[in-house]
C-alpha positions in Angstrom: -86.2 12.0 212.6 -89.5 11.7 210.6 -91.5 8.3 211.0 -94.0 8.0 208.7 -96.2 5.2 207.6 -98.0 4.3 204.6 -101.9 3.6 204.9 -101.1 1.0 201.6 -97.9 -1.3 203.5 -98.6 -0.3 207.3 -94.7 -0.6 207.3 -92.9 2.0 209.6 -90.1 3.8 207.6 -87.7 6.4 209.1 -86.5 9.2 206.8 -83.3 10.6 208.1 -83.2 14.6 207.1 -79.7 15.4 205.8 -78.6 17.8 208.4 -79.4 15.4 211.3 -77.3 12.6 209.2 -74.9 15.4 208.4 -74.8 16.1 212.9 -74.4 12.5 213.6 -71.8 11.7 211.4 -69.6 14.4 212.8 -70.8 13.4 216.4 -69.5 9.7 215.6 -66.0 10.9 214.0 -66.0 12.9 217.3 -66.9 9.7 219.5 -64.4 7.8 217.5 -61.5 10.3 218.1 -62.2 10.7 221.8 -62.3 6.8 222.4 -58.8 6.5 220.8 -57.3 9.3 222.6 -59.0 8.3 226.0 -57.3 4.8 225.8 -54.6 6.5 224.8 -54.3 8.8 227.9 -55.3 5.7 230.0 -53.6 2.8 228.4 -55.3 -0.3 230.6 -53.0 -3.5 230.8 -55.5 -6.1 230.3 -59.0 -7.1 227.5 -60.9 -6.6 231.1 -59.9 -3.1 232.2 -60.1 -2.2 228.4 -63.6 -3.4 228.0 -64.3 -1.7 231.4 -63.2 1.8 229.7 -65.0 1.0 226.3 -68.6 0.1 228.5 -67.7 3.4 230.7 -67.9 5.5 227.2 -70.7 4.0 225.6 -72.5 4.9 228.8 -71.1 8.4 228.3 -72.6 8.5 224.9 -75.7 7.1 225.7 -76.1 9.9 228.5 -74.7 12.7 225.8 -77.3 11.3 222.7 -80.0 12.6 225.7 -79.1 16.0 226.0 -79.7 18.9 222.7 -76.1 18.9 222.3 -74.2 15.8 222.3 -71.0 17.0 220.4 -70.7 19.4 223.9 -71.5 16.9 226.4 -69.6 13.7 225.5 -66.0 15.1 225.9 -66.3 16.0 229.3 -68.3 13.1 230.2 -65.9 11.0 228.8 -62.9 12.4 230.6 -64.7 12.4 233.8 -65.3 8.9 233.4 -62.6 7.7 232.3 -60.6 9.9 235.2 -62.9 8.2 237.4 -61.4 4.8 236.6 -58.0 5.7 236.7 -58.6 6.4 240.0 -60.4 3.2 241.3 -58.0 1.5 239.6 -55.2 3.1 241.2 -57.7 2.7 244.1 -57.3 -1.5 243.5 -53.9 -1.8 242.9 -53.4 -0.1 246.3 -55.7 -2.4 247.7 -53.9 -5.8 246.5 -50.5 -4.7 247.3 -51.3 -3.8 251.2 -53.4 -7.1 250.9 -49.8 -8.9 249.5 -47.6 -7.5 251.6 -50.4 -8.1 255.0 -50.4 -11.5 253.8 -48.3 -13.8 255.6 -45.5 -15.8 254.0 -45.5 -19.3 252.8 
């Protein structure tokens, strides 16, 4: 991205080249199609564990919009995330039911 300013307005204005537009457009059809088919592969049950997936791949994005190639990175950040959580979840569920059936009964 260009920044240039004007010695007239001393306004900052960003000028978006058309092949960078062009890359990040396709990166965000890309991000879009990954999200969709990551929930899909790891359907969650509740808003909370949903909105846990959905912060878990903005943080892989964020980490992928670092590197020189993004479109390359974010896939297999994502699935390792969101592999990651499938398995402390599975990791919590365990946890509660030895915790409900340890508990003693009323």
């Amino acid at each position: 991205m260009k920044t240039k300013t004007t010695a007239k307005s001393k306004i900052q204005t960003t000028e978006v080249l058309p092949l960078e537009f062009a890359r990040s457009t396709r990166f965000r059809v890309q991000v879009r199609k990954h999200r969709d088919a990551v929930h899909w592969q790891f359907p969650t049950q509740t808003n909370q564990q949903r909105k846990l997936v959905d912060l878990a791949l903005n943080e892989a994005e964020a980490l992928a919009w670092q590197t020189p190639f993004p479109h390359l990175v974010y896939p297999v950040l994502a699935e390792e995330i969101a592999e990651t959580l499938a398995k402390w979840r599975e990791k919590q569920d365990a946890i509660r039911r030895n915790t409900l059936e340890d508990s003693p009964a009323d």
